[in-house]
C-alpha positions as CSV (number, residue, x, y, z in Angstrom):
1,X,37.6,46.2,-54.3
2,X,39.3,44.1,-57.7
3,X,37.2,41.5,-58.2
4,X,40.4,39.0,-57.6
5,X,40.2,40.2,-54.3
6,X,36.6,40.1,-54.1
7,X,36.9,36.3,-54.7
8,X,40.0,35.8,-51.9
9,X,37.8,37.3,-49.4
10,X,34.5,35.3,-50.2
11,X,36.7,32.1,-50.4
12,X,38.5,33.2,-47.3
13,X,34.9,33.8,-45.5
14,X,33.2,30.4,-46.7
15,X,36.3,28.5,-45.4
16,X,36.9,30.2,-42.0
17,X,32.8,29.1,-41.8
18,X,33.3,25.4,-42.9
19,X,36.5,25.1,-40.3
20,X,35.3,26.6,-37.4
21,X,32.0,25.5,-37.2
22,X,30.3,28.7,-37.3
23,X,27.2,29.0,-40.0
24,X,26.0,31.8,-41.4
25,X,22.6,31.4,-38.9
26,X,25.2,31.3,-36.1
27,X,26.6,34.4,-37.3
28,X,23.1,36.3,-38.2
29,X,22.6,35.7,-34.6
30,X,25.7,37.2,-32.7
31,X,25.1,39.9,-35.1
32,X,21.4,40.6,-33.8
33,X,22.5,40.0,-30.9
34,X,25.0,42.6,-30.9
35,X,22.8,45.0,-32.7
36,X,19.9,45.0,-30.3
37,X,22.2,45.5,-27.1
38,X,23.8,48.7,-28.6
39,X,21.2,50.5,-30.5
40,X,17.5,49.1,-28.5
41,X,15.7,52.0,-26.9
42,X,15.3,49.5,-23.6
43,X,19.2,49.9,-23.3
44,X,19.1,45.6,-22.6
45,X,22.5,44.1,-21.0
46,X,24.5,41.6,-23.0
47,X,24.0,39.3,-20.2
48,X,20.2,40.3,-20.2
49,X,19.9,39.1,-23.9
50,X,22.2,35.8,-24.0
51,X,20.1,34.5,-21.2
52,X,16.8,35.6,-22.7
53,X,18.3,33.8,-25.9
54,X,19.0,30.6,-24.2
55,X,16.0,30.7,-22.3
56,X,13.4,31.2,-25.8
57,X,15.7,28.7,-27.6
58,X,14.7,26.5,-24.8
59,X,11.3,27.1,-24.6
60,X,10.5,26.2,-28.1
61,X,11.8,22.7,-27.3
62,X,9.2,23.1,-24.5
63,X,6.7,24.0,-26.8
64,X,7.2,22.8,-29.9
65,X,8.9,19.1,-29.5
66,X,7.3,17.6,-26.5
67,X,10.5,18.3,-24.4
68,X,9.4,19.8,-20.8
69,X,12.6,18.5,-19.2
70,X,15.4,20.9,-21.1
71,X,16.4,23.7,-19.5
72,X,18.7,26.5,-19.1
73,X,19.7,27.7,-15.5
74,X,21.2,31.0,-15.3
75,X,23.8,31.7,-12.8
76,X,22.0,33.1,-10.3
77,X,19.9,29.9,-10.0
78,X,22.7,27.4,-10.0
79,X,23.4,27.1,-6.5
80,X,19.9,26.2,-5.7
81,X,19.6,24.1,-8.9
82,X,22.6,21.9,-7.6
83,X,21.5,21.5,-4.4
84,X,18.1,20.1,-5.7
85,X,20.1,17.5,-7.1
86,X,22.3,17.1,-3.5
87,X,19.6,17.0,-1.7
88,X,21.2,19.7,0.4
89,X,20.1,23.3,1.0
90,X,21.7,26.7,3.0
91,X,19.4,27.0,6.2
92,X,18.3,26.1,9.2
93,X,16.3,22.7,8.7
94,X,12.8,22.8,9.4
95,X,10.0,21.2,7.0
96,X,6.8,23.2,7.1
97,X,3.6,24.0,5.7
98,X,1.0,26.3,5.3
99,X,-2.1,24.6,6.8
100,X,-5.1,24.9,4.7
101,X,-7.8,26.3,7.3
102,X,-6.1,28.1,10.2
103,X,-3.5,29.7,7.1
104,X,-0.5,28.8,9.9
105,X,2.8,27.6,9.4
106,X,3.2,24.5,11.0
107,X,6.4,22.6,11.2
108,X,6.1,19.3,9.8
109,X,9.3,18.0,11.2
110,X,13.0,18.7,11.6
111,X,15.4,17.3,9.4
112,X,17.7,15.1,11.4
113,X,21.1,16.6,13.1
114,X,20.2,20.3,11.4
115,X,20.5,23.8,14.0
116,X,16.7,23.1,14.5
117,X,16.7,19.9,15.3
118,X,19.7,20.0,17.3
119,X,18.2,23.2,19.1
120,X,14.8,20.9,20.3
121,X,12.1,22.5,17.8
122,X,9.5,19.7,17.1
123,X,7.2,18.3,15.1
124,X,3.6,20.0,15.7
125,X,5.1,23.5,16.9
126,X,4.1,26.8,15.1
127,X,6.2,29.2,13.3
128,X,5.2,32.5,14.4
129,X,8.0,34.7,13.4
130,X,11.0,35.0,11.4
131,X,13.7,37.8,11.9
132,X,10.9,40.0,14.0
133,X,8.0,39.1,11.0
134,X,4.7,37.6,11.4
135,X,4.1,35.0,9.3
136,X,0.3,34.6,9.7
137,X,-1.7,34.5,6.7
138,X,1.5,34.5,4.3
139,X,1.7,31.5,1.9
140,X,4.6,29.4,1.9
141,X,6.4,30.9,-0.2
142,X,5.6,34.1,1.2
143,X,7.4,32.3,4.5
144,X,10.2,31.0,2.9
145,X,11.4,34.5,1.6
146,X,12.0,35.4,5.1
147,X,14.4,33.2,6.0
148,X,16.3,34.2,2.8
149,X,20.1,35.4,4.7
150,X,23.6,34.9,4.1
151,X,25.1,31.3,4.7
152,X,26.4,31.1,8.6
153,X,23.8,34.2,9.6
154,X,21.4,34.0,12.4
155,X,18.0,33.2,11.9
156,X,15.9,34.4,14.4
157,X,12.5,32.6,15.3
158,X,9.6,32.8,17.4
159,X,8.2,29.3,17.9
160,X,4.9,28.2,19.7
161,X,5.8,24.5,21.2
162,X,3.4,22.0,20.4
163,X,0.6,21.8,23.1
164,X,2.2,24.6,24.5
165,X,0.9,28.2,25.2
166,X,3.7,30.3,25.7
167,X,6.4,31.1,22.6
168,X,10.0,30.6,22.7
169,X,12.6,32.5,20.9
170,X,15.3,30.7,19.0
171,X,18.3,32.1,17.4
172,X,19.9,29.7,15.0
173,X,23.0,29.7,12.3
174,X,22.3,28.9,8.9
175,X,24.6,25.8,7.7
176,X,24.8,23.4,4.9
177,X,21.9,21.2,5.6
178,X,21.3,17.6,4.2
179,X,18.4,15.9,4.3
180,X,18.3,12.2,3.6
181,X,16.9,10.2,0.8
182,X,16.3,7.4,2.8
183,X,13.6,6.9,5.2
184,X,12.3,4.5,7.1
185,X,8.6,3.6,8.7
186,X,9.5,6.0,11.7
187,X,12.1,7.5,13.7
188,X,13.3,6.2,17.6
189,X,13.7,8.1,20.3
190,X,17.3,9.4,19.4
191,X,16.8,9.9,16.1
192,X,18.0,6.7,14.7
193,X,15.6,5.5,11.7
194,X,13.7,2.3,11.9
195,X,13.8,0.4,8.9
196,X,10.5,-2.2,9.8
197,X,6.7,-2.1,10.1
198,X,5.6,-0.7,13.4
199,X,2.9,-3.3,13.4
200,X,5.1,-6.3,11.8
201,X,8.6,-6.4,12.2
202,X,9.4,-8.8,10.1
203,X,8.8,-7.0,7.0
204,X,11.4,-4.2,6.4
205,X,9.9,-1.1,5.3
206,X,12.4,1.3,3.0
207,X,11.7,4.7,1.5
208,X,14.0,6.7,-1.2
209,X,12.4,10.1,-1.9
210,X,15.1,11.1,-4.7
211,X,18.6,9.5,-5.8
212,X,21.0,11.9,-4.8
213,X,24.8,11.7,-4.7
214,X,24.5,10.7,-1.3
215,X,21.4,7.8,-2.0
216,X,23.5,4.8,-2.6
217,X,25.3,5.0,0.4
218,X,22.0,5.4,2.6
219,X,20.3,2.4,1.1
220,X,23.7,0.4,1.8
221,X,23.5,1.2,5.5
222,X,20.0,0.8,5.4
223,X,20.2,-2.9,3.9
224,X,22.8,-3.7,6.9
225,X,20.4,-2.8,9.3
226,X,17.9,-4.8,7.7
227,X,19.8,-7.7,7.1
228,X,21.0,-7.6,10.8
229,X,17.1,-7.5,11.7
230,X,16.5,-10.9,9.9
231,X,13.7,-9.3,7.9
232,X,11.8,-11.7,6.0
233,X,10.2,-9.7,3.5
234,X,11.2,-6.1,2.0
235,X,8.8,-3.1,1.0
236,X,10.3,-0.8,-1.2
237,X,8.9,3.0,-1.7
238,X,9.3,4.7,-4.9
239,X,5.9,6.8,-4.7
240,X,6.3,10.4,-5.7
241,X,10.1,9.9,-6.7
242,X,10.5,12.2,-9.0
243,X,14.5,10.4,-10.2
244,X,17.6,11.6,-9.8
245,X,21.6,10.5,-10.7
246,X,20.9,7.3,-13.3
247,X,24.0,6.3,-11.9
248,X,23.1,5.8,-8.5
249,X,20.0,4.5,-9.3
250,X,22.6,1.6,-11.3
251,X,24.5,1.1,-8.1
252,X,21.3,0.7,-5.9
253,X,19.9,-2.0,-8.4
254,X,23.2,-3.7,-8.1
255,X,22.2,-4.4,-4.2
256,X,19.3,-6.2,-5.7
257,X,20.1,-7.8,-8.9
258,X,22.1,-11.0,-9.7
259,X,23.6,-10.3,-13.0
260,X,23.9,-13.4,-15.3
261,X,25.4,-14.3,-18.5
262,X,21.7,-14.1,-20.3
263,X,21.0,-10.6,-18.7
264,X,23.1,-8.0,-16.9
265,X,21.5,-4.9,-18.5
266,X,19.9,-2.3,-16.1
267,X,18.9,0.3,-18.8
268,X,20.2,1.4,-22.1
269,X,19.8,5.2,-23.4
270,X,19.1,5.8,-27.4
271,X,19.7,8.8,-29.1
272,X,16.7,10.5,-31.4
273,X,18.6,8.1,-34.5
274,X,17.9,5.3,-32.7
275,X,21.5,4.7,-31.9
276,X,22.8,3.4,-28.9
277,X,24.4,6.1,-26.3
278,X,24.4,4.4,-23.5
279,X,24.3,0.8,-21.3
280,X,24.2,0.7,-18.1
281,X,25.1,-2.9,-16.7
282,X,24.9,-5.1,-13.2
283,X,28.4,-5.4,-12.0
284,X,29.1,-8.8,-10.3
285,X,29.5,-9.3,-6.6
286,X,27.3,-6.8,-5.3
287,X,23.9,-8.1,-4.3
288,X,23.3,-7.4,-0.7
289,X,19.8,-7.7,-0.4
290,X,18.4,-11.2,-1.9
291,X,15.1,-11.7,0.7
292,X,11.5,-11.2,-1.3
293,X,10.3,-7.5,-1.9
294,X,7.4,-5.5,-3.4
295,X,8.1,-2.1,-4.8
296,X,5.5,0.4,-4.5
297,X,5.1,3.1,-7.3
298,X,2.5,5.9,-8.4
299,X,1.6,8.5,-11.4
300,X,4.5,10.5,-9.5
301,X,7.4,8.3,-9.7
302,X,9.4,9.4,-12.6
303,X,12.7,8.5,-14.2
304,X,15.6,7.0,-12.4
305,X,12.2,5.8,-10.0
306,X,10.9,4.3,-13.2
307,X,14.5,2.9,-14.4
308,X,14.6,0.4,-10.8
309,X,11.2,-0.4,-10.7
310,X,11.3,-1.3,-14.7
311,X,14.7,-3.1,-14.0
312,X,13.5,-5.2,-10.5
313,X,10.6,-5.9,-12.5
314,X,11.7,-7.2,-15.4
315,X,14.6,-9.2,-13.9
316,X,11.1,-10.9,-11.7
317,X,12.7,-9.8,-8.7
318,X,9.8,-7.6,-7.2
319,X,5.9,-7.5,-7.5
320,X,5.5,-4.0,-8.4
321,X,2.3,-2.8,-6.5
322,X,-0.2,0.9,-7.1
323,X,-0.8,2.8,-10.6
324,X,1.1,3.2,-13.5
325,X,4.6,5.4,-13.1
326,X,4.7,8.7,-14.4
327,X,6.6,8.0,-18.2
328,X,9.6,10.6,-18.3
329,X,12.3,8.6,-19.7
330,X,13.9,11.2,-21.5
331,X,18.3,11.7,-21.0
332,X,18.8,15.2,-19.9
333,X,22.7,16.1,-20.3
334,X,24.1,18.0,-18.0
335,X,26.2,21.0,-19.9
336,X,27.9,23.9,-17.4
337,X,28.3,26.9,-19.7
338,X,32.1,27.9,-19.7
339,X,33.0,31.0,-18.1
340,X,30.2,31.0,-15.2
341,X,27.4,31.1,-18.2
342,X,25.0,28.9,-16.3
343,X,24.0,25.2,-17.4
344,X,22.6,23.8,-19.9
345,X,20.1,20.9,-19.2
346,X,19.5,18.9,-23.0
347,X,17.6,16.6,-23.5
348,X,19.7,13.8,-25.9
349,X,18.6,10.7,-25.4
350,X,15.5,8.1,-24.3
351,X,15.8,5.4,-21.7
352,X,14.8,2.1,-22.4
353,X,14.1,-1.2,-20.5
354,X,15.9,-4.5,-20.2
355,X,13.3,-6.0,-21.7
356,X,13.6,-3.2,-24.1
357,X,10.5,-1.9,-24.0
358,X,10.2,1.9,-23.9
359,X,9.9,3.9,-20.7
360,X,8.9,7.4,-21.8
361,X,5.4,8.7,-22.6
362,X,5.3,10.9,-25.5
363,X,2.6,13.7,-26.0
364,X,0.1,11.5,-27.9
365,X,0.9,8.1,-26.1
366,X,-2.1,6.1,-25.3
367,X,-2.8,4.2,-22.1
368,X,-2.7,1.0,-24.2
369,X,0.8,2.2,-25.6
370,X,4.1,0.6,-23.9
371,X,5.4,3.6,-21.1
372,X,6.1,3.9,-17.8
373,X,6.3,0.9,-15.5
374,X,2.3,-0.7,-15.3
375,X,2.1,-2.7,-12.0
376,X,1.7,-6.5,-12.0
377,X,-1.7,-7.6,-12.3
378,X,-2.4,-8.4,-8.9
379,X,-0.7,-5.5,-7.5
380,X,-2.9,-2.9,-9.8
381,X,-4.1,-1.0,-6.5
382,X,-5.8,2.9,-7.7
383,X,-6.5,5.2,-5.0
384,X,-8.2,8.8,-5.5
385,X,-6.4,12.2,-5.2
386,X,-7.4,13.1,-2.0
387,X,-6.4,9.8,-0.3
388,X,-3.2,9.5,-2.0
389,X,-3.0,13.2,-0.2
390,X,-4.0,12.0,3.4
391,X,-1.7,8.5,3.1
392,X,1.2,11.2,1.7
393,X,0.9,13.3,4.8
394,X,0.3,10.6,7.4
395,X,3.9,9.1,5.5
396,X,5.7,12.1,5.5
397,X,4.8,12.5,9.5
398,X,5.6,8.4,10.5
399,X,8.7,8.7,8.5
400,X,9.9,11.7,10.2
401,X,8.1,12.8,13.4
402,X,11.2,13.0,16.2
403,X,9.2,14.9,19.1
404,X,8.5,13.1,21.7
405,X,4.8,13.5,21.7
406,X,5.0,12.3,17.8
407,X,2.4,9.8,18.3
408,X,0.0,12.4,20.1
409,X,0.6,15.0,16.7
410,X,0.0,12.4,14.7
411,X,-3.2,11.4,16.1
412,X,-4.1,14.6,16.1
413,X,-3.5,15.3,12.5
414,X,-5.8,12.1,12.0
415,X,-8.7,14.0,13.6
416,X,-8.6,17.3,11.5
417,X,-7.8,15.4,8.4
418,X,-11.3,15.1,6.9
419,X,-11.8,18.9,7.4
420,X,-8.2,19.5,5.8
421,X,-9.4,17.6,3.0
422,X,-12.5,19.0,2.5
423,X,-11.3,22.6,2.5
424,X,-8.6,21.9,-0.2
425,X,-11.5,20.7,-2.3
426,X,-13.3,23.7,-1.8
427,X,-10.2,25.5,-2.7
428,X,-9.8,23.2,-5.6
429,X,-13.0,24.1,-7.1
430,X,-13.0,27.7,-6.5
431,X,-9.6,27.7,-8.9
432,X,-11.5,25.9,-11.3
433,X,-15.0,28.5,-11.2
434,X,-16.6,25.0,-10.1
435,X,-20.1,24.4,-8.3
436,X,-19.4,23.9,-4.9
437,X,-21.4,21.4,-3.9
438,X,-21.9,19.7,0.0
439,X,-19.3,16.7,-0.1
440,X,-19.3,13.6,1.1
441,X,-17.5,13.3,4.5
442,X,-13.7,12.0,3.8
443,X,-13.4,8.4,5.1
444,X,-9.6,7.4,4.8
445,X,-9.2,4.4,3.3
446,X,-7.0,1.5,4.6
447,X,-5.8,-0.3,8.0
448,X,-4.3,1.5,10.7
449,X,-1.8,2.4,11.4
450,X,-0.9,3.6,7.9
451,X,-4.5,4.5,6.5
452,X,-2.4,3.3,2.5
453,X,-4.1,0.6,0.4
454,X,-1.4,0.3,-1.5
455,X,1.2,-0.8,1.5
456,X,-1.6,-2.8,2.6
457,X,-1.6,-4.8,-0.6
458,X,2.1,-5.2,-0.2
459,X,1.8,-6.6,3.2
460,X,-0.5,-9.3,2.0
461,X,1.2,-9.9,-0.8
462,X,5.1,-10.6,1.1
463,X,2.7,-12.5,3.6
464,X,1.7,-15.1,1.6
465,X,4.6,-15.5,-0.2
């Protein structure tokens, strides 16, 4: 080649890199990319290699910058990804669980107005088959591989009725299911939620597991119902909230907050410059809910969790009440790869406080560091792992038990839950090539009906105020 041309072309190259973008690393790796699906012995797919190239490029930020929350979802885990984040799922509606001594799969409850639910199966009965298979001695996940079918299939089931000795067959459609965000302390005899204390009805008594799309809406209805109630005091439940949409988590502290011209600032997002990417702010005229409240939070209540709590906190709105939140306040951008490539979960940014304090914990953050969202002195209320276990399962039950005999399960459940306990400890250690030494019995802790320090200290605290 002339060496005038030589120069054209290398001119030509540099300048269709600076203007499109494209580096030379960019090109180094389509090339490799290329190179590896046509002349690798393992005969990989394109498809194969761009996903394992997204998914090392995320790891590293795993790895190698204190970024667990980045992600890549291929496409053949989007559906489920999205409906993590609806709070929706293709089934049949049935919570379960593998019980830890008899290795059964007991249904925990129904979720309301689902084909099980609507069909009668209850809390306490036993899942003994699906589509013609045993299912004693499988794990859970084991279980839930057999109800893996087409959307508006039939399920077929062989249920043992609570108290009962003889099975019944069921054969039910899988539908879009949706279970709510919002609970309350229990669940009426036609399936309408109770948003109060069983054993004090003036204090209102509100759950959100997640904030979904849906979440803002349920915790509106809710707060009629409350309102309507003339509840004088309101308990707020953000344990083991892992987050959710930031922007309904805004809206919902709206129904709380009174903005004002010193402060209207829910939460502000930083990029890694320091710069601002975000504010989130109160908008006026939409506080619904203005009676006294506690919010209850754990080591499991994570981001937009963390973002309310910090904001009702910091606004003095609430007593926050248990143990320090979890610390993931960390922006993840949600991309969706063109041409059905999957998404691309980044994270871009850091949340921040109104009082603009910092929410996240980083790798090497110290307890005396500022993260997370630290309860108010008097609400400081620490509980060990195997009683926040028991006060999580006796929860889960109250909040959504609809059988008629919920009250008799439940009792029940009280009676082997010392020997559940003790046998996941067993378990516990064996995982961890432990001594397995003979424990002390399992006394749960707290008043009944709830057997949870930590509402206790709520209810004390909204009853003297």
């Amino acid at each position: 080649m002339p060496r005038l041309n030589l120069y054209v072309f290398l001119i030509a190259v540099v300048l269709y890199f600076f203007c499109s973008g494209i580096t030379m690393r960019d090109r180094v790796l389509i090339d490799s990319l290329h190179r590896i699906e046509n002349d690798a012995l393992a005969n990989p797919t394109a498809k194969t290699l761009f996903e394992g190239a997204m998914t090392g490029m995320i790891q590293e930020l795993n790895n190698s910058f204190d970024d667990p929350f980045s992600a890549y979802i291929p496409p053949s885990e989007q559906k489920e990804y999205e409906e993590n984040l609806d709070n929706r799922f293709d089934g049949i509606g049935i919570v379960y669980r593998e019980t830890p001594i008899e290795k059964e799969s007991e249904i925990i409850f129904p979720i309301l107005n689902s084909p099980a639910y609507n069909a009668g199966i209850k809390s306490g009965d036993k899942l003994l088959q699906v589509n013609n298979k045993e299912t004693k001695g499988l794990t859970f996940h084991e279980v839930s591989e057999l109800f893996r079918n087409d959307l508006k299939q039939k399920t077929e089931l062989l249920i043992l009725p609570y108290g009962k000795t003889e099975p019944v067959e069921f054969s039910l459609l899988r539908v879009p299911v949706f279970r709510d965000s919002v609970e309350g302390d229990s669940i009426d005899v036609d399936g309408n939620r109770i948003f109060c204390l069983e054993d004090d009805t003036a204090i209102a008594y509100l759950r959100i597991t997640s904030f979904s799309n849906r979440t803002a809406m349920e915790v509106h209805t809710a707060l009629k119902q409350i309102s309507k109630n003339n509840a004088q005091g309101l308990i707020l439940d953000l344990r083991d909230n892992p987050g959710g949409y930031v922007n309904i988590c805004v809206e919902i502290a709206g129904f709380f907050l009174q903005p004002s011209p010193e402060q209207d600032i829910i939460v502000s997002t930083r990029f890694h410059d320091g710069n601002t990417k975000m504010v989130y702010r109160l908008e006026k005229q939409t506080q619904i809910c203005s009676i006294p409240m506690v919010v209850l939070i754990n080591n499991e209540s994570a981001s937009a969790a963390e973002i309310l709590s910090a904001a009702l906190q910091d606004y003095g709105r609430a007593t926050i009440v248990g143990v320090r939140s979890f610390g993931k306040g960390t922006v993840q951008e949600i991309v969706y790869l063109p041409f059905n490539f999957g998404t691309l979960q980044l994270t871009d940014a850091s949340y921040w406080r109104p009082s603009n304090r910092n929410i996240h914990r980083n790798q090497d953050a110290q307890e005396s560091d500022s993260w997370g969202v630290v309860p108010d002195s008097e609400g400081l209320v620490p509980i060990s792992d195997t009683q926040h276990y028991a006060a999580f399962q006796i929860r889960e039950r109250r909040s959504n038990c609809v059988a008629e005999n919920s009250k008799l399960f439940l009792e029940n459940f009280l009676l082997r839950l010392p020997d559940e306990v003790r046998e996941l400890q067993t378990a516990q250690k064996k995982k961890l090539n432990e001594t397995i030494s003979e424990e002390e019995p399992f006394v749960l802790q707290g008043k009944p009906p709830y057997y949870d320090p930590q509402l206790d200290k709520a209810i004390e605290i909204l009853k003297r105020d």
